[in-house]
DSSP file (Angstrom, degrees, kcal/mol; ACC not computed):
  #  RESIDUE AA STRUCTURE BP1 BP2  ACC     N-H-->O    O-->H-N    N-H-->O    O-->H-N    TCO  KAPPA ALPHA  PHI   PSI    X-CA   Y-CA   Z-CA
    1    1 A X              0   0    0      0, 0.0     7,-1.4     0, 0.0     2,-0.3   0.000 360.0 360.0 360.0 151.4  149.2  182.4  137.2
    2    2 A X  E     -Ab   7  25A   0     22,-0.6    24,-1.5     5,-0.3     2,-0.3  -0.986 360.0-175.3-136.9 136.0  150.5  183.0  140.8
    3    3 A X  E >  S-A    6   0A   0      3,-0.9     3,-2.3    -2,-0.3    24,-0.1  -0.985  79.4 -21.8-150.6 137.7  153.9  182.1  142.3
    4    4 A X  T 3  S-     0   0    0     -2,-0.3    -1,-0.1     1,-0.3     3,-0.1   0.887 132.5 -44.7  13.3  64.9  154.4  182.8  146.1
    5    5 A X  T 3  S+     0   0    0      1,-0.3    -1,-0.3     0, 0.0     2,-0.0   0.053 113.4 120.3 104.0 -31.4  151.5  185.4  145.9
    6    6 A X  E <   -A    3   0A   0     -3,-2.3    -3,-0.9     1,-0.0     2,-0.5  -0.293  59.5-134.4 -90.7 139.2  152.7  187.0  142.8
    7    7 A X  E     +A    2   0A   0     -5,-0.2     2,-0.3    -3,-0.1    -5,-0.3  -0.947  34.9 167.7-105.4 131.8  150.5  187.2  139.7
    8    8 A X        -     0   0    0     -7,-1.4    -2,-0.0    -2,-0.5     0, 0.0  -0.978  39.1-135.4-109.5 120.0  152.3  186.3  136.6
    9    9 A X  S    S+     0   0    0     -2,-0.3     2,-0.2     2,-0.0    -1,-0.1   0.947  92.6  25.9 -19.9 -70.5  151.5  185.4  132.6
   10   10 A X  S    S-     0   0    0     -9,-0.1     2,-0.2    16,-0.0    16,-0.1  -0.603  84.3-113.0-124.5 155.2  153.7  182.6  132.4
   11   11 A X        -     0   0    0     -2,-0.2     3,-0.1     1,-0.2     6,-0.1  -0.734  48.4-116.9 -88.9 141.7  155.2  180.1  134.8
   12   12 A X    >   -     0   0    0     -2,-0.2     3,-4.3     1,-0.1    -1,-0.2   0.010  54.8 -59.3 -78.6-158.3  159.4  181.0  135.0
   13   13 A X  T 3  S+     0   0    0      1,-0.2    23,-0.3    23,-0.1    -1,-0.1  -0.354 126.8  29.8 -53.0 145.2  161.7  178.5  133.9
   14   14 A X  T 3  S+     0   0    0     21,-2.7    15,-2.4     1,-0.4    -1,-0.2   0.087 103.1  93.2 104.8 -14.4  161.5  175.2  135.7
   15   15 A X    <   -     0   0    0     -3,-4.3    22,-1.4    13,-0.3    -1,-0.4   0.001  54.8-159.9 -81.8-168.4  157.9  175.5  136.5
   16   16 A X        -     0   0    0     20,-0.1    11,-1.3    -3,-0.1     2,-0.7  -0.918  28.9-103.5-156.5 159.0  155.0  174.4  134.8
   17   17 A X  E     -C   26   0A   0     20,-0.3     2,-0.6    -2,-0.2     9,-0.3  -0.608  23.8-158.5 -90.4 142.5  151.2  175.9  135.3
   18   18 A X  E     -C   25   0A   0      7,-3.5     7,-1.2    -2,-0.7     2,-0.3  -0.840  14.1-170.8 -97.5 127.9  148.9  174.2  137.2
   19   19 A X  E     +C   24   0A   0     -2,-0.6     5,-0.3     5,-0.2     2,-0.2  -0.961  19.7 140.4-122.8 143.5  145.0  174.9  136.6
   20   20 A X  E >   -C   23   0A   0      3,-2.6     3,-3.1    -2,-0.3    -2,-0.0  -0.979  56.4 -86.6-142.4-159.4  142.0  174.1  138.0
   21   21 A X  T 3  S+     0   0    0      1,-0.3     3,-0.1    -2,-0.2    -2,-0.0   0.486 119.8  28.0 -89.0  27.2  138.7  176.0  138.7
   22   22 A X  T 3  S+     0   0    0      1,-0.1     2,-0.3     0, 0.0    -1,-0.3   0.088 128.5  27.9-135.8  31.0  139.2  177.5  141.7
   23   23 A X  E <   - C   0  20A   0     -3,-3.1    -3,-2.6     2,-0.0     2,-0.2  -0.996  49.6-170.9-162.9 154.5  143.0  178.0  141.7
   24   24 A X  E     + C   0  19A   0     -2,-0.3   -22,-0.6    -5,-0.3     2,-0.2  -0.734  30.0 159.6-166.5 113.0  145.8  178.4  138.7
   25   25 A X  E     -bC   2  18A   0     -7,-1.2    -7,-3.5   -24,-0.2     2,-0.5  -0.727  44.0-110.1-123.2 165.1  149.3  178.2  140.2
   26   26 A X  E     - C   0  17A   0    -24,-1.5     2,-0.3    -9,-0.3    -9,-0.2  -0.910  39.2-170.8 -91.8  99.2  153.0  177.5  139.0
   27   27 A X        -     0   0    0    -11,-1.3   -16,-0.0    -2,-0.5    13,-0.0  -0.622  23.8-102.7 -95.2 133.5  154.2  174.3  140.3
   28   28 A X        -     0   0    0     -2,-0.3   -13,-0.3   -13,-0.2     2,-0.3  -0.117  30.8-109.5 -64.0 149.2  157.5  173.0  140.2
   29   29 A X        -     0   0    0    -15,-2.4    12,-0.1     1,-0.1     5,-0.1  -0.451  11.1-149.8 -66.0 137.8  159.3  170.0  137.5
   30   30 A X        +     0   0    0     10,-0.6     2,-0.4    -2,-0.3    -1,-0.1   0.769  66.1  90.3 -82.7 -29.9  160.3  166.9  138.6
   31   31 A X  S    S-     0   0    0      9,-0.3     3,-0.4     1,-0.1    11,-0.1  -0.777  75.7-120.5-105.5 168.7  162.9  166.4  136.4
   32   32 A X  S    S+     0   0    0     -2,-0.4    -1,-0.1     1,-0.2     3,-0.1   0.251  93.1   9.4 -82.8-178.9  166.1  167.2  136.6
   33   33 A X  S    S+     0   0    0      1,-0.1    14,-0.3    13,-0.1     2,-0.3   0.670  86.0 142.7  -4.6  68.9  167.8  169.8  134.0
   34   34 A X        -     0   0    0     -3,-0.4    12,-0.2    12,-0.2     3,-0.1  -0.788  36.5-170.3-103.4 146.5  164.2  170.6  132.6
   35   35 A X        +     0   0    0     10,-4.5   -21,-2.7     1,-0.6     2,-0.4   0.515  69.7   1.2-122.0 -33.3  164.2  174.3  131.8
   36   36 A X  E    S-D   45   0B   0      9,-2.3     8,-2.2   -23,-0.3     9,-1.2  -0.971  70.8-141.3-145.6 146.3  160.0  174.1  131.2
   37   37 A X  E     -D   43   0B   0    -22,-1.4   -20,-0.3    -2,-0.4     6,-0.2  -0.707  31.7-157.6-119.3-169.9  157.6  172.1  131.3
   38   38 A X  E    S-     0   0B   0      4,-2.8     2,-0.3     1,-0.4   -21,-0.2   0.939  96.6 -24.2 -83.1 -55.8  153.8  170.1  130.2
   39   39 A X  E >  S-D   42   0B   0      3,-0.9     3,-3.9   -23,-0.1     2,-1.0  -0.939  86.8 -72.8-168.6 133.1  153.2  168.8  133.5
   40   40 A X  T 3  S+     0   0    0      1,-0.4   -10,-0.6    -2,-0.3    -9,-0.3   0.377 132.4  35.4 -51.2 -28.3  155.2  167.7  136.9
   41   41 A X  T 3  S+     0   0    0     -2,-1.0     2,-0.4     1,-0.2    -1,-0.4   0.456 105.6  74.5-133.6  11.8  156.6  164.6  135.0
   42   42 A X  E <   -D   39   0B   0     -3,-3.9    -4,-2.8   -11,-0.1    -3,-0.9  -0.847  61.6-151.5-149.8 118.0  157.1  165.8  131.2
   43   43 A X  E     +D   37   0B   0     12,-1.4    -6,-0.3    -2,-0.4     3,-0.1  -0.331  15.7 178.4 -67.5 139.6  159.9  168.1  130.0
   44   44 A X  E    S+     0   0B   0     -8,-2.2     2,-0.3     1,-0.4    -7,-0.2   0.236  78.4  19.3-112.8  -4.9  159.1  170.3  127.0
   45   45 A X  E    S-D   36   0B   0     -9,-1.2   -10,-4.5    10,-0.1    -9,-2.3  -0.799  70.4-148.7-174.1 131.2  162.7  171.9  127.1
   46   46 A X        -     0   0    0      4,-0.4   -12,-0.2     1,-0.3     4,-0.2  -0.793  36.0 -92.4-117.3 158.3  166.0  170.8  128.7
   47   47 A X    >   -     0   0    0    -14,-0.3     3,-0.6    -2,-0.2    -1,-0.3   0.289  65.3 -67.0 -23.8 156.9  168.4  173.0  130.0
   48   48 A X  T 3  S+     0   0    0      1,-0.2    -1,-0.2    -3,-0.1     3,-0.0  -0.509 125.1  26.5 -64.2 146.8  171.4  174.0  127.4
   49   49 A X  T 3  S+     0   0    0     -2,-0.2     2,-0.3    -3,-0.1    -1,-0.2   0.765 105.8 110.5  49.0  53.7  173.6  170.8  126.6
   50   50 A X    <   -     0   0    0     -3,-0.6     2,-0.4    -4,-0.2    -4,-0.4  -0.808  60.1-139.3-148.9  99.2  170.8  168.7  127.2
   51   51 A X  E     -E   58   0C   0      7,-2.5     7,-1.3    -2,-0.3    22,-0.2  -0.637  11.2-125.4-114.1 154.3  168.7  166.8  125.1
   52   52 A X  E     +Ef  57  73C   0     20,-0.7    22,-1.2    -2,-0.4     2,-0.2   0.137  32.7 157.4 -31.5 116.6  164.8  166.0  124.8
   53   53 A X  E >   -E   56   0C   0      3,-2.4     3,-0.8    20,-0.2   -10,-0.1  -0.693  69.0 -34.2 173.6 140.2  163.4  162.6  124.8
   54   54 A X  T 3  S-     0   0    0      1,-0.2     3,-0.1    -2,-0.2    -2,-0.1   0.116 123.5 -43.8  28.5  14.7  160.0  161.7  125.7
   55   55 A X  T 3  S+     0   0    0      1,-0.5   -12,-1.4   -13,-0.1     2,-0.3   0.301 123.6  97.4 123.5  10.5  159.6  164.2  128.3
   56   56 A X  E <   -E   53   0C   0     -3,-0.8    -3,-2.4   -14,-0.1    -1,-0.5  -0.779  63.1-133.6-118.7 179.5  163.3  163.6  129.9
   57   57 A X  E     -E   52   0C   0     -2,-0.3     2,-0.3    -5,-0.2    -5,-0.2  -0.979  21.4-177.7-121.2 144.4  166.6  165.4  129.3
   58   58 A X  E     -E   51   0C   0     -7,-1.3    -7,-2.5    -2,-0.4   -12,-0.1  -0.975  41.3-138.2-143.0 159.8  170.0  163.6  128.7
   59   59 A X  S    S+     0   0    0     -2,-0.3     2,-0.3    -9,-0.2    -9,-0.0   0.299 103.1  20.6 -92.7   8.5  173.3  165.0  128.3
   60   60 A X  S    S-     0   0    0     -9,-0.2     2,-0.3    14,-0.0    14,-0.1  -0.912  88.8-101.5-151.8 158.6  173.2  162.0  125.3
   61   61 A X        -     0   0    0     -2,-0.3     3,-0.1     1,-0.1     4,-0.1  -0.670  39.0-110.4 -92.3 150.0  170.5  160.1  123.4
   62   62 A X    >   -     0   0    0     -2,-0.3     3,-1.9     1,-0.2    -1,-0.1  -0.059  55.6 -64.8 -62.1 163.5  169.7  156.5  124.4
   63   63 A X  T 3  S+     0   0    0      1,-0.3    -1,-0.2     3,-0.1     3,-0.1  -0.273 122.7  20.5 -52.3 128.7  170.6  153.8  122.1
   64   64 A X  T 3  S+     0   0    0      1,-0.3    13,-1.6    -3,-0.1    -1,-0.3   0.676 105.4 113.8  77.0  13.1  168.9  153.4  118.5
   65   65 A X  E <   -G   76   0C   0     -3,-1.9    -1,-0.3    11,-0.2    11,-0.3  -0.523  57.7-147.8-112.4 175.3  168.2  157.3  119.0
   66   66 A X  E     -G   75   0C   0      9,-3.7     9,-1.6    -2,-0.2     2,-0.2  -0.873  12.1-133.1-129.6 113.5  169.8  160.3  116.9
   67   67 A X  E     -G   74   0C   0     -2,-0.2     2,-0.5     7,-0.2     7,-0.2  -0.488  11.0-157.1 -78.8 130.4  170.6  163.8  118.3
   68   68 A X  E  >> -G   73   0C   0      5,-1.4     5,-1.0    -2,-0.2     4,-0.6  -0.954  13.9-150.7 -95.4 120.1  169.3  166.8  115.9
   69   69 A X  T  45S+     0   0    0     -2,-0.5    -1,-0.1     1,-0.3    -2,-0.0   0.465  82.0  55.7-113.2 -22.3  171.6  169.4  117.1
   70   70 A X  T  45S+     0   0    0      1,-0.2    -1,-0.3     3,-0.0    -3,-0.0   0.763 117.0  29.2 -91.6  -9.0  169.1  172.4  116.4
   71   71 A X  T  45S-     0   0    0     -3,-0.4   -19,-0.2     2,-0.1    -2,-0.2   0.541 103.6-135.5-112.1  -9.7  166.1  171.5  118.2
   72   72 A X  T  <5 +     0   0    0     -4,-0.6   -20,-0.7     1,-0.1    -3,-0.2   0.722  56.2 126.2  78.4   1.7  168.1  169.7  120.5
   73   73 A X  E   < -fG  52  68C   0     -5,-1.0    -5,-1.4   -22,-0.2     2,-0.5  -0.360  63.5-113.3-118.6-176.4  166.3  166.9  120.8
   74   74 A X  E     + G   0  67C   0    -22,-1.2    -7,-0.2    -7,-0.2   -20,-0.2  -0.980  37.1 172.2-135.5 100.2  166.7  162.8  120.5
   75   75 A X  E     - G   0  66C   0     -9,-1.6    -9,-3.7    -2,-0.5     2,-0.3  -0.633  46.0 -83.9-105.5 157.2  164.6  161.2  117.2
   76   76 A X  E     - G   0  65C   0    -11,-0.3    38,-3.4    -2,-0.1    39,-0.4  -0.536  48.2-135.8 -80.2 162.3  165.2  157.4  116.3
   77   77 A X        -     0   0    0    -13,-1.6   -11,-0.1    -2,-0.3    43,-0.1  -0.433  27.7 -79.7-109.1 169.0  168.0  156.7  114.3
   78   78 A X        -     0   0    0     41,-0.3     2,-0.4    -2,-0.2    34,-0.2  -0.418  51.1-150.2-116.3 141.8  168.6  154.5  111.3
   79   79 A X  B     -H  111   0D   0     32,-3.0    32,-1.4    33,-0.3    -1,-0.1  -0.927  10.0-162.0-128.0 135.4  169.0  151.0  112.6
   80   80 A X        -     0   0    0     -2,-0.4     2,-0.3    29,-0.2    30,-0.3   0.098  12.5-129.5-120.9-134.6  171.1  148.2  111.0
   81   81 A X        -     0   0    0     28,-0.1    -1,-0.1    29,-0.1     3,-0.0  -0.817  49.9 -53.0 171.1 171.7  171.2  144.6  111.3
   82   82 A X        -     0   0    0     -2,-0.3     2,-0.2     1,-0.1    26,-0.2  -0.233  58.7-105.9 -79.9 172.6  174.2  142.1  112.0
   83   83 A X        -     0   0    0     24,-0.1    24,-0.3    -3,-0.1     3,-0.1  -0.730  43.0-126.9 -75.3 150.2  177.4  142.3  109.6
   84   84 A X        -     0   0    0     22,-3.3     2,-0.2    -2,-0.2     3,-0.1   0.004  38.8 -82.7 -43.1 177.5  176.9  139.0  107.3
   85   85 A X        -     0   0    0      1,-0.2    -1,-0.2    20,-0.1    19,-0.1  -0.432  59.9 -85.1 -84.8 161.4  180.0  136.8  107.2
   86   86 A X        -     0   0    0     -2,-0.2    19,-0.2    -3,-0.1     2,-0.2  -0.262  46.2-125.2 -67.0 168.1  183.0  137.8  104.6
   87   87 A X        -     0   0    0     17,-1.7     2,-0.2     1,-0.1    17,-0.2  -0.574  33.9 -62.7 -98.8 170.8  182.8  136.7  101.4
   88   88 A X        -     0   0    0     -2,-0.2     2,-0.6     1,-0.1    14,-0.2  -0.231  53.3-111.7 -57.6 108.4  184.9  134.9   99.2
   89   89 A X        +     0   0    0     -2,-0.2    43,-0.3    41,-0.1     2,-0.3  -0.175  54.1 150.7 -56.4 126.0  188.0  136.3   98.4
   90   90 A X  B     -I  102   0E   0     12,-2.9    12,-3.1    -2,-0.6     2,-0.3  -0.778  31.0-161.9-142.3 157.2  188.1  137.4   94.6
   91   91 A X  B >  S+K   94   0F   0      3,-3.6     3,-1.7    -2,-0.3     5,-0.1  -0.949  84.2   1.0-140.0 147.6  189.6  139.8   92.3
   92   92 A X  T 3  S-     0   0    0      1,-0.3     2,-0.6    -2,-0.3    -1,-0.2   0.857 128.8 -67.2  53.4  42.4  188.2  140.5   89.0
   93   93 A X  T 3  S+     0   0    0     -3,-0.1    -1,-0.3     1,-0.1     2,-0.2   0.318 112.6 115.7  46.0 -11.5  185.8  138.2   89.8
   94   94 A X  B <   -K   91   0F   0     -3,-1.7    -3,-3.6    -2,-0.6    -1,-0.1  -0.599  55.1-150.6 -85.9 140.2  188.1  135.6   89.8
   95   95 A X  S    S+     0   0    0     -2,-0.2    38,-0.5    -5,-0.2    37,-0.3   0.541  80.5  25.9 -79.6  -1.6  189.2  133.3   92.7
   96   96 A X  S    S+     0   0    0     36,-0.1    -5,-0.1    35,-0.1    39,-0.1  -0.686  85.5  69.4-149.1 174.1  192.6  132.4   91.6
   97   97 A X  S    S+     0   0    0     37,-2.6    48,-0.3     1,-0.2     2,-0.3   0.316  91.1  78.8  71.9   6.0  195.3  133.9   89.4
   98   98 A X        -     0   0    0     36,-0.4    -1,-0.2    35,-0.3     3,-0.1  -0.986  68.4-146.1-132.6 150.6  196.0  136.6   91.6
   99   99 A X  S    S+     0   0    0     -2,-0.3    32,-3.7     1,-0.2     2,-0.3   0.991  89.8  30.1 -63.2 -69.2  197.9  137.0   94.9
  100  100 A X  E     + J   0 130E   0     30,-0.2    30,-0.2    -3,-0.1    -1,-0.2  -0.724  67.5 163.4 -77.5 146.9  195.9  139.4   96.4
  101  101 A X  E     - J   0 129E   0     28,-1.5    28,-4.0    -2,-0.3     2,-0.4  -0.752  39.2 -94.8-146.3-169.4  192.0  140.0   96.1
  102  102 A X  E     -IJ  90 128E   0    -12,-3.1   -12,-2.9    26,-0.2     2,-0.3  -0.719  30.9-165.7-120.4 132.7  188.9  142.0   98.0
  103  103 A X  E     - J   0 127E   0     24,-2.2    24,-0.6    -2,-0.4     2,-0.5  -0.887  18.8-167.7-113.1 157.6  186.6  140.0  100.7
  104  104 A X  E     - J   0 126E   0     -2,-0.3   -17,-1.7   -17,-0.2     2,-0.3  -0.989  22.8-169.3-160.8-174.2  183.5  141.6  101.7
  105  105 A X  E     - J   0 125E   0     20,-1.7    20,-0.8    -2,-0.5     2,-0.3  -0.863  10.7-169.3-145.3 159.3  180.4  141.8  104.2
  106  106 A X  E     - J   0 124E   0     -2,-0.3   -22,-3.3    18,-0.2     2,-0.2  -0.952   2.1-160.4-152.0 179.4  177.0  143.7  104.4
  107  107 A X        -     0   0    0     16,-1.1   -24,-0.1    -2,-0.3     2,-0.1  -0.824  20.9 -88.2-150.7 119.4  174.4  144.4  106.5
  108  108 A X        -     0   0    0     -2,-0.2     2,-1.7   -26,-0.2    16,-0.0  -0.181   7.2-142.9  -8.4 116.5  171.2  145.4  106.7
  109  109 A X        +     0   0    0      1,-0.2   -29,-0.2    -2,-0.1   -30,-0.2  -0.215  34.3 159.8 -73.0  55.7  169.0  148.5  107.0
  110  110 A X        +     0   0    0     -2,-1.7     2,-0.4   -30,-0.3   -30,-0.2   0.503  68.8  33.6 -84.8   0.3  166.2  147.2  109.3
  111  111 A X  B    S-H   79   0D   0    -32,-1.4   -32,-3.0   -30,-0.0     2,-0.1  -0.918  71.8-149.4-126.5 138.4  165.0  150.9  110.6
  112  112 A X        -     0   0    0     -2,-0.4   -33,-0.3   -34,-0.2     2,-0.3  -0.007  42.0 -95.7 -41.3 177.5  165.1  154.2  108.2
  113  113 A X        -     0   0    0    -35,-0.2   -36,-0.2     5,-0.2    -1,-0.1  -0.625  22.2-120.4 -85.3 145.8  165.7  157.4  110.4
  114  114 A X  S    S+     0   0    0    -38,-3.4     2,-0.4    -2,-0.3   -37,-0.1   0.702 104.9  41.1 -64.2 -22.0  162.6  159.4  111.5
  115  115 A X  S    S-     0   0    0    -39,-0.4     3,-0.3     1,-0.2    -2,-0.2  -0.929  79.8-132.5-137.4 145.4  164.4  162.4  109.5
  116  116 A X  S    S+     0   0    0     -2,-0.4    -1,-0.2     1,-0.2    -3,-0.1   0.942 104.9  65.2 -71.6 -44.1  166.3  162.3  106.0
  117  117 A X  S    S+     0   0    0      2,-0.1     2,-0.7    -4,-0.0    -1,-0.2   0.560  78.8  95.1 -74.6   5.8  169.4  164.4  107.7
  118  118 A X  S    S-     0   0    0     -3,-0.3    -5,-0.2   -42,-0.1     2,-0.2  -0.896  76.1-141.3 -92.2 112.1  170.2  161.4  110.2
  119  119 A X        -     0   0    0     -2,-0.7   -41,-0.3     1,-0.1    -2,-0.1  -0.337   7.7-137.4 -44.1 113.7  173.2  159.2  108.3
  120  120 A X        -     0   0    0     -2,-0.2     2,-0.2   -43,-0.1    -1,-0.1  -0.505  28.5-111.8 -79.7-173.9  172.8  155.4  108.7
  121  121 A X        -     0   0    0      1,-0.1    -1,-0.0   -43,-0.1   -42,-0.0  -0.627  55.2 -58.3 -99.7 177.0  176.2  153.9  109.4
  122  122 A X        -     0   0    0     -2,-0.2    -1,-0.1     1,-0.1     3,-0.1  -0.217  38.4-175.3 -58.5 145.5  177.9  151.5  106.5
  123  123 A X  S    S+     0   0    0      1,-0.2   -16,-1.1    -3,-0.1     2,-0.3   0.074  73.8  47.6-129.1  10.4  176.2  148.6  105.4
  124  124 A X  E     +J  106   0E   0    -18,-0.2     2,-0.3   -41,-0.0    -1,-0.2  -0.915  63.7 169.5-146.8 128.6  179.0  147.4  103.1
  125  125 A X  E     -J  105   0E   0    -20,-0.8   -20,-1.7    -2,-0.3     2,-0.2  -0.942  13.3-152.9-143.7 142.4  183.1  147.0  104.0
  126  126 A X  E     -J  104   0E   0     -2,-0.3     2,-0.3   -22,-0.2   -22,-0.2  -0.502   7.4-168.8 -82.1 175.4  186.0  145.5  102.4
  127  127 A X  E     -J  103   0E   0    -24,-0.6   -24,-2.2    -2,-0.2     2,-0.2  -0.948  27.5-104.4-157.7 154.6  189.1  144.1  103.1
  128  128 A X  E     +J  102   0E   0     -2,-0.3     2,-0.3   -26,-0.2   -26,-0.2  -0.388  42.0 175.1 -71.6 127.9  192.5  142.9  101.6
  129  129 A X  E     -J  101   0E   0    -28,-4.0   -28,-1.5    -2,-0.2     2,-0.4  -0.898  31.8-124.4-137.2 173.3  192.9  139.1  101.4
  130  130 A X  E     -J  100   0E   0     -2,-0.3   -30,-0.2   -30,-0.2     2,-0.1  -0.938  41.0-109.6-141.1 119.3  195.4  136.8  100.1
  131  131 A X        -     0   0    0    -32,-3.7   -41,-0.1    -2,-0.4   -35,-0.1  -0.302   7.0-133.6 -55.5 131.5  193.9  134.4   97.6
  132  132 A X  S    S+     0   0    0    -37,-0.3     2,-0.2   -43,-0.3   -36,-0.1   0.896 101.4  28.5 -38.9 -53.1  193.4  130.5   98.1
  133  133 A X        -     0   0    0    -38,-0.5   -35,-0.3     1,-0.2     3,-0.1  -0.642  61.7-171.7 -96.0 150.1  195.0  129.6   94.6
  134  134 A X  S    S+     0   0    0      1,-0.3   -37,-2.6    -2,-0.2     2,-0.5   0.515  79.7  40.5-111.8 -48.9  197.4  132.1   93.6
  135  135 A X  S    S-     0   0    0    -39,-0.1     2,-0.4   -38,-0.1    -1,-0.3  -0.682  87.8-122.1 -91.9 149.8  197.5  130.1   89.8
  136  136 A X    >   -     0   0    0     -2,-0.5     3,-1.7    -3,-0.1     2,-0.2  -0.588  27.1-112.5 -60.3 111.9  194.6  128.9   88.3
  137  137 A X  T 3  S+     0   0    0     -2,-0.4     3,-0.1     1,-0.2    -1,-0.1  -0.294 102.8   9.8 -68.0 128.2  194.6  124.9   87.5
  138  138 A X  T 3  S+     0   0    0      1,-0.3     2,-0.6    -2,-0.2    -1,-0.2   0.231 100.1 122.6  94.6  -9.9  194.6  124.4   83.5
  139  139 A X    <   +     0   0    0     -3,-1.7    -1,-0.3     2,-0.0     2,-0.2  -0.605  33.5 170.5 -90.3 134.2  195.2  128.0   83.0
  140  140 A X        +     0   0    0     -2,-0.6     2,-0.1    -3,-0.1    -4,-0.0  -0.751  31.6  90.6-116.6 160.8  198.5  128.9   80.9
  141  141 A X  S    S-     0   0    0     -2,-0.2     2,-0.4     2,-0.0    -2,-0.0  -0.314  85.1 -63.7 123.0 156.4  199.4  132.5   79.6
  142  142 A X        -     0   0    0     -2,-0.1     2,-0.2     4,-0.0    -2,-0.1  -0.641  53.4-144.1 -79.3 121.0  201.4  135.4   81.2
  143  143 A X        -     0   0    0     -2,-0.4   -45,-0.1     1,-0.1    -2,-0.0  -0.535  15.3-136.1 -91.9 166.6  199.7  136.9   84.7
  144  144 A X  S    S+     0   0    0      1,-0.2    -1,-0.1   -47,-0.2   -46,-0.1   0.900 107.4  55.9 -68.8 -55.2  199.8  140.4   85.8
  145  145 A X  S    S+     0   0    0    -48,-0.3    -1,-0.2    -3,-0.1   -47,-0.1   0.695  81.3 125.5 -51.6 -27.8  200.7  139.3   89.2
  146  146 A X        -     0   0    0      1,-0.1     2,-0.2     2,-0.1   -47,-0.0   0.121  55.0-141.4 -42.3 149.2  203.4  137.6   87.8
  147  147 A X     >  -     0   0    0      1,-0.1     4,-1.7     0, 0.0    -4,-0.1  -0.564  24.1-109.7-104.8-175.5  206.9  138.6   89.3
  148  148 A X  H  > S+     0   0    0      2,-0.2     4,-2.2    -2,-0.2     5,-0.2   0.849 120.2  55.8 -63.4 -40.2  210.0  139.0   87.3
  149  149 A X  H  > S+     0   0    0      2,-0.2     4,-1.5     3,-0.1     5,-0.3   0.939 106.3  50.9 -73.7 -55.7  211.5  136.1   88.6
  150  150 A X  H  > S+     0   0    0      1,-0.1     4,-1.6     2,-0.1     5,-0.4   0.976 111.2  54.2 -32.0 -78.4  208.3  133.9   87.4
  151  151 A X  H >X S+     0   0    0     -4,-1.7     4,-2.1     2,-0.2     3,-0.7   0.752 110.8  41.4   5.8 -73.1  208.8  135.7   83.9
  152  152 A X  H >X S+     0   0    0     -4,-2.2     4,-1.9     1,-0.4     3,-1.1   0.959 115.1  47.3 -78.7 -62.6  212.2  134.7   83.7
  153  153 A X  H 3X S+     0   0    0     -4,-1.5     4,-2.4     1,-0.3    -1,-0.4   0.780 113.5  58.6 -27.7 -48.1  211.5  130.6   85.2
  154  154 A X  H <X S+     0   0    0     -4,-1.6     4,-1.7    -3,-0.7    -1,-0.3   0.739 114.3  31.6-107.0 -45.3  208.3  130.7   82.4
  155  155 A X  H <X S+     0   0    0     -4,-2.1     4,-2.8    -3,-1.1    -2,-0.2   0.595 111.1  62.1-104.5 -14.9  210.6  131.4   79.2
  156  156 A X  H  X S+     0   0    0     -4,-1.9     4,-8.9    -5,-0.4    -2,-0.2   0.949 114.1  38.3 -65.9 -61.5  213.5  129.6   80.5
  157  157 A X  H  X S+     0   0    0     -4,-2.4     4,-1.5     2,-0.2     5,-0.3   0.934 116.8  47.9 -54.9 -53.2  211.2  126.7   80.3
  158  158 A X  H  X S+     0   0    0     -4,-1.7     4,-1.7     1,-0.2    -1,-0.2   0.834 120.8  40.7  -9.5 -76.4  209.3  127.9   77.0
  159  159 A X  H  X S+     0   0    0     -4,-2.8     4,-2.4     2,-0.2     5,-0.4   0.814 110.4  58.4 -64.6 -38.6  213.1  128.4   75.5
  160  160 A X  H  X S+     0   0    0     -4,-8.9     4,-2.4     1,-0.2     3,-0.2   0.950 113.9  37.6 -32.3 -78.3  214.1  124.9   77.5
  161  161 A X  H  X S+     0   0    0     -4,-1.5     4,-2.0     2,-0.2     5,-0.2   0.814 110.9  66.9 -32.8 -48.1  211.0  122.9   75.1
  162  162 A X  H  X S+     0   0    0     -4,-1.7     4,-1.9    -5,-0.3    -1,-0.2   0.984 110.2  25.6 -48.3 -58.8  212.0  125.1   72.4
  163  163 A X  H  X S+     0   0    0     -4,-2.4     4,-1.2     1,-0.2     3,-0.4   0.931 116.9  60.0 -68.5 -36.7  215.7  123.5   71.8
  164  164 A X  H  < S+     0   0    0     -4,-2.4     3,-0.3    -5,-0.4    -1,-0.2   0.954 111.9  44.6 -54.1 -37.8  214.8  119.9   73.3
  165  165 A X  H  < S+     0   0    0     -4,-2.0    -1,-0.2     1,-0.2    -2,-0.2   0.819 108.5  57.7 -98.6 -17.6  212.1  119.9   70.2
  166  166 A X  H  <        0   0    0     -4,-1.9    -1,-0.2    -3,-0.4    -2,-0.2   0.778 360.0 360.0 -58.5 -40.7  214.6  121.3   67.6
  167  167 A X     <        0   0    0     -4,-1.2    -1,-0.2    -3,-0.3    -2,-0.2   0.338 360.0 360.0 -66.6 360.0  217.4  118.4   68.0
């Protein structure tokens, strides 16, 4: 290779070689923080804090991409789909007898990652909701949820029925 006169192995950093059969020179890269390259318009290594993709450097990876932090470089990245709407709040399975219950949502995994060690993001979340019904129609019997002050209202009556049915 020759650069300004000089014969060399290798082209330095920032060059790339150029060949043909009556000349073989080091020509410079066209992009920016390239530290070598294939050919005047495609990076094979960017500068430190800089990463590869397709032949460019960024100081981040594009959208839908994932940076692998040893190579430096930008792979796609695990791609998800819109959240659904929430779901019905429930507890136990139930939709009533409780004050509070769990809503929840998903989403969809609609690309893997090129590479197992890339994380998708969550595809499932909950949240705290306050039930429609808090008692169940037709259901009798002591709740969990129950407060003290129910309790007490709930055997008052019991004990009310008791004496009324005694007399």
């Amino acid at each position: 290779m020759r650069q300004y006169g000089e014969c060399l192995h290798s082209c330095p950093s920032g060059y790339y070689g150029l060949r043909t059969p009556d000349m073989n020179r080091c020509s410079r890269c066209r992009i920016e923080n390239c530290d070598s390259c294939f050919s005047r318009d495609f990076c094979t290594k960017c500068k430190s804090g800089f990463y590869s993709h397709r032949g460019r450097c960024f100081r981040g990876c594009p959208a839908g991409f994932a940076a692998l932090e040893e190579l430096m470089e930008c792979v796609e990245g695990c791609e998800v789909g819109q959240w659904s709407e929430w779901g019905t709040c429930s507890r136990n399975n139930k939709t009533c007898g409780f004050k509070w219950g769990l809503e929840t949502r998903t989403r969809q995994i609609v690309k893997k990652p090129a590479k197992d060690t890339i994380l998708c993001p969550t595809i499932a979340e909950s949240r705290r909701c306050k039930m429609a019904m808090r008692h169940c129609p037709g259901v009798t019997g002591l709740n969990k949820e129950w407060t003290s002050r129910d309790l007490k209202s709930n055997l008052l009556l019991v004990a009310g029925s008791t004496v009324k049915s005694d007399k």
